[in-house]
Residue, then its C-alpha position, 0 to 999 in steps of 0.5 A: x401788293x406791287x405798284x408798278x410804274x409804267x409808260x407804256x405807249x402803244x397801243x398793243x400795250x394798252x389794248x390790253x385792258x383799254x379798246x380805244x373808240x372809232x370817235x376822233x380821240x387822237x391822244x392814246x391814253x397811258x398807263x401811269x401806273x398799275x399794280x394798286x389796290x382797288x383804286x376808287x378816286x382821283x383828285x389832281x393838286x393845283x399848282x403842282x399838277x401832282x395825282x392823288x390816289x385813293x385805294x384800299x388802305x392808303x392814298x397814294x400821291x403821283x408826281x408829275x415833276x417826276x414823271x408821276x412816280x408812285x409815293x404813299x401820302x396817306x396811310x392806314x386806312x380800315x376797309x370795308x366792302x362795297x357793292x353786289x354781285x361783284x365786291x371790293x374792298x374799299x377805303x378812302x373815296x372822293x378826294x378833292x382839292x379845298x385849296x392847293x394844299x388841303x386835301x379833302x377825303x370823303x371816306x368809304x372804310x368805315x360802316x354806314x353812320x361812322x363814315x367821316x370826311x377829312x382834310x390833310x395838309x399835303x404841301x409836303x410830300x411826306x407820308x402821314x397816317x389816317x390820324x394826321x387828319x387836320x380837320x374831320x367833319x361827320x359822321x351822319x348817324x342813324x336817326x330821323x334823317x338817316x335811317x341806318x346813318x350815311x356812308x360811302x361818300x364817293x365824290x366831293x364837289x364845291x360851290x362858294x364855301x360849301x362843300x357838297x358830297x354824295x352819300x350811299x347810305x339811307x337808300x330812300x333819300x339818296x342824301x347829299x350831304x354838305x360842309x359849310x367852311x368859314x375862312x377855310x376851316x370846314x364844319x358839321x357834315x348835314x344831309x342836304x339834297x334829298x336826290x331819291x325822293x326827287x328821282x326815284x333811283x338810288x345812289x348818288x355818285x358822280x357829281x361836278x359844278x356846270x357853267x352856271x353854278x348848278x350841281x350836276x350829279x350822276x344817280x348810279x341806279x340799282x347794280x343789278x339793273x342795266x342802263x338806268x343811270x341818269x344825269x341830274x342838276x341841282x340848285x345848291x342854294x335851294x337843293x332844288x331838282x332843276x332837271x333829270x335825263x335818262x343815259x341809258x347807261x348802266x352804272x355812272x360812278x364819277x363825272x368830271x367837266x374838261x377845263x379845257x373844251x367845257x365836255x362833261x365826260x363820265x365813267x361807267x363801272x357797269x355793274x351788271x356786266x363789268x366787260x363793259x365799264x367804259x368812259x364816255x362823253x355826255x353831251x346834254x341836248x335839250x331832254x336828252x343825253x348823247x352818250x359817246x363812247x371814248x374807251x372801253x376800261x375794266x371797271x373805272x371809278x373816278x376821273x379827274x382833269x388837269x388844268x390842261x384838260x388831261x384827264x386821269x382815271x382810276x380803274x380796278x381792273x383784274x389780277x390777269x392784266x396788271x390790277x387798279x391802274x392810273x390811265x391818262x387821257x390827253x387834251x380831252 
């Protein structure tokens, strides 16, 4: 595997893997770069305004000071597989910020109940391994709250010292797990918010912090059934259901608030039919969800935004048009 660094700006180039929609979105996205091995998370380092990167085997880090060139920063990672219909291999998921130089990395390369989540010290752009892990929290084996134990923790999110993660592991509770840190260092990994027995629709993937401090978390569904994706919110004290609305949308993996304008956007891989992964806007009215479309993508996975309001977002893609890209969306 070649990554390969590119700025490409028109919109020829882009069309390739990316149809910009008709809906007042002025910046044309990039691609930063392409070549990556099934690229499944995102996290942006504050302060630097560096990209981290989780693919196959490795997390890469994108330097912003030099024009987001390509470095590993984390290496030796297993694999595992994911999905049905379409499967990838997949190693490192989530990634998230604990504070500027902590890295936290949900796991997705090991089986259901080895699944652990680790933390890195990357102030220094030097590349470690696996192993270097500073802290792990996890696993969540098989037992009385996990039947086959927890897996696949796709997207972190944090809320005052508690570190909230989404979990594809026992299909009838849907878990969110949680990390309670004390003075910064993190603790055991426990399964939290029981989002299936609420919601009756599998898999937690995609989850952010509102305005008013609520968990808004997107239930991906089943990945043989179209449209049925919905947007929850949850009481991180209580880890009570506040509200849960219908997208229409098929497969929501990852979601994301703009620092900038406040606008919740989501990606949709689109299980069902991949030609149609995309990234919307998801504007919450009352009961309901207005969904605009911003850009069609082959088979996004995770979004993350700069304190600019630039979101960057990973894709899959294919082998004919370039393999997993990093594309970036300005000022949304």
């Amino acid at each position: 595997m070649t990554v390969k660094q590119t700025r490409r700006g028109t919109l020829a180039a882009f069309a390739v893997m990316c149809a910009l929609a008709t809906n007042g979105i002025a910046a044309e996205p990039e691609i930063l770069v392409e070549g990556l091995d099934n690229p499944a998370g995102v996290a942006v380092q504050p302060g630097t305004g560096d990209v981290f990167v989780a693919t196959n085997k490795a997390i890469h880090r994108l330097s912003k000071k030099n024009k987001y060139k390509a470095s590993v920063a984390v290496n030796g990672f297993s694999t595992d597989i994911y999905g049905k219909g379409p499967k990838y291999n997949i190693g490192p998921l989530g990634l998230l910020f604990l504070d500027p130089n902590t890295l936290i990395v949900g796991g997705g390369d090991q089986v259901d109940g080895e699944e652990v989540v680790r933390f890195y010290d990357v102030k220094k752009p030097v590349e470690q391994t696996m192993s270097d892990a500073k802290a792990v929290s996890g696993p969540i084996k098989a037992g009385k709250e996990s039947a086959k134990g927890e897996g696949n923790f796709y997207a972190l999110e944090i809320v005052d010292k508690d570190i909230f993660v989404t979990c594809n592991g026992d299909d009838t509770k849907g878990w969110i797990s949680k990390i309670e840190t004390e003075s910064g260092k993190p603790g055991p990994l426990t399964p939290a918010i029981a989002t299936k027995e609420f919601v009756q629709v599998d898999a937690p993937c995609g989850i952010a912090v509102s305005k008013d401090g609520k968990l808004v978390v997107s239930q991906m569904g089943e990945v043989n059934v179209a449209g049925d994706s919905l947007l929850t919110t949850y009481d991180p004290d209580t880890g009570k259901l506040v509200s849960s609305i219908k997208t229409g949308i098929s497969d929501i993996v990852e979601i994301a608030y703009s620092p900038k304008t406040g606008k919740l956007y989501g990606v949709d891989f689109s299980w069902v039919d991949t030609s149609k992964g995309a990234l919307y806007e998801l504007e919450v009215k009352g009961d309901e969800v207005k969904a605009t479309k911003i850009a069609d993508i082959d088979k996004p996975t995770a979004i993350a935004f700069d304190e600019a309001g630039n979101a960057f977002v990973t894709a899959i893609g294919s082998p004919d048009n370039g393999g997993g890209k990093v594309l970036l969306f300005k000022g949304l």
